[in-house]
C-alpha positions in Angstrom: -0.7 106.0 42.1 -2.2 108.4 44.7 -4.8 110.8 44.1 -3.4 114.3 43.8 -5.4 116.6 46.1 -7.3 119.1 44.9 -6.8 122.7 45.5 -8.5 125.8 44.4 -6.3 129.0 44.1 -4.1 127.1 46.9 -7.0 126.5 49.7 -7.5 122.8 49.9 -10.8 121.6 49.3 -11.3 121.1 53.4 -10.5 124.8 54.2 -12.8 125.9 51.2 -15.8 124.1 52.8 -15.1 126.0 56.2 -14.7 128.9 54.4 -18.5 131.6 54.3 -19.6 132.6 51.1 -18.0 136.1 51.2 -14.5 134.8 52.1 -15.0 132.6 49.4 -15.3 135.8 46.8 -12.3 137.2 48.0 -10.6 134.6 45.9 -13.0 134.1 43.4 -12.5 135.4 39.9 -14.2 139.1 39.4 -17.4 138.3 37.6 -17.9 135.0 40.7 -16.6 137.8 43.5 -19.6 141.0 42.2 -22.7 138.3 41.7 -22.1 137.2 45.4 -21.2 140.5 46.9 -24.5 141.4 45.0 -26.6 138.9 47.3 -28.3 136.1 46.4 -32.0 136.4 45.2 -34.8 134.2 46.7 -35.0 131.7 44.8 -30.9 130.9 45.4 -31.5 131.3 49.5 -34.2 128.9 49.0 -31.7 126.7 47.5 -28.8 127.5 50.2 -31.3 127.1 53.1 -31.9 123.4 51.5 -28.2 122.9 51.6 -27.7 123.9 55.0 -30.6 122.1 56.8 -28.7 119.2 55.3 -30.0 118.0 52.4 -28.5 116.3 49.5 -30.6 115.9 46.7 -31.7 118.9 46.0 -34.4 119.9 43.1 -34.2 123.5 41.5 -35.2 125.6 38.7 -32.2 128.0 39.8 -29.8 127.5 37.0 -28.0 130.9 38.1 -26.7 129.6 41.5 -22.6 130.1 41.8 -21.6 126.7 42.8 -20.1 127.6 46.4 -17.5 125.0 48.2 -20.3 123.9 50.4 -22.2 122.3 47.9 -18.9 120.1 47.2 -20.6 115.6 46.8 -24.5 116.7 47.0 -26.4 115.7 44.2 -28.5 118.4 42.6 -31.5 117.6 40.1 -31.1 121.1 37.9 -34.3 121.8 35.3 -33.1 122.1 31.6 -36.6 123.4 30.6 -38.2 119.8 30.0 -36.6 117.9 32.1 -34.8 117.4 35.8 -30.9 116.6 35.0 -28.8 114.8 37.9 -25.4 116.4 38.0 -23.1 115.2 41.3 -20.9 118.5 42.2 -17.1 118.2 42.5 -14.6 120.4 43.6 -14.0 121.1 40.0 -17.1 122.7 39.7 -16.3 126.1 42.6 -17.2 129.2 41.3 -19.3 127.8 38.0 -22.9 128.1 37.7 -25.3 125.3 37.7 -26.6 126.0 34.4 -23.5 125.1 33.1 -23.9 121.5 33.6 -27.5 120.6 32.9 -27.7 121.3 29.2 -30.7 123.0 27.6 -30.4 121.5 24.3 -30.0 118.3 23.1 -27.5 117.0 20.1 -29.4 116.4 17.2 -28.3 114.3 14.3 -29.6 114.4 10.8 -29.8 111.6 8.9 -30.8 111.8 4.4 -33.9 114.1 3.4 -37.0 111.9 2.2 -38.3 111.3 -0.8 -39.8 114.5 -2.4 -38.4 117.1 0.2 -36.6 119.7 -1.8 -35.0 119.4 -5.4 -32.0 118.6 -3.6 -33.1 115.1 -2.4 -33.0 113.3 -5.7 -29.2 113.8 -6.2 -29.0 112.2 -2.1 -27.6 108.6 -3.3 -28.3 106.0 -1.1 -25.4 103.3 -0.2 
């Protein structure tokens, strides 16, 4: 089976890359197309200058950055508060925010109260 391409409000994924950040809004959704048009803040041309002197693992505490066709296979190391997570971009990915896929919080799990926690414990039966 062949690999469908992928396409992104009909622009294939090679005339996204070519395409500058502010062509890229005009087909972005609204609330991608006003936080460009806004301008980037330092921290995020820090980030694009990284990206454009060629880099490709890139480390950043800028979990706000719109994830912009250019940025399509480098690897970004995003902080989640604690911890640098790895997350590869895809073309999937356009117009998201970084944020998005490093997650702040972890999935806890609880398992029985102990012995003598609340009133509640002693009717816990243990299997």
């Amino acid at each position: 089976m062949a690999k469908k391409e992928f396409t992104y409000k009909g622009f294939s994924e090679e005339e996204l890359k070519k395409m500058s950040p502010n062509e890229f809004a005009e087909i972005a959704p609204s609330r991608t197309r006003r936080t460009i048009k806004r301008g980037f803040t330092e921290a995020q041309k820090v980030v694009i200058s990284a990206i454009e002197k060629g880099k490709t693992d890139i480390k950043t505490h800028c979990r706000d950055l719109i994830i912009l066709p250019n940025m399509i296979d480098l690897t970004f190391r995003i902080h989640t508060g604690k911890e640098f997570r790895q997350v590869k971009i895809m073309p999937e990915m356009i117009g998201h925010f970084l944020g998005e896929f490093a997650l702040t919080r972890k999935r806890i799990a609880h398992s029985s109260p102990g012995v003598g926690a609340t009133k509640s414990s002693s009717s816990v039966s243990v299997k």
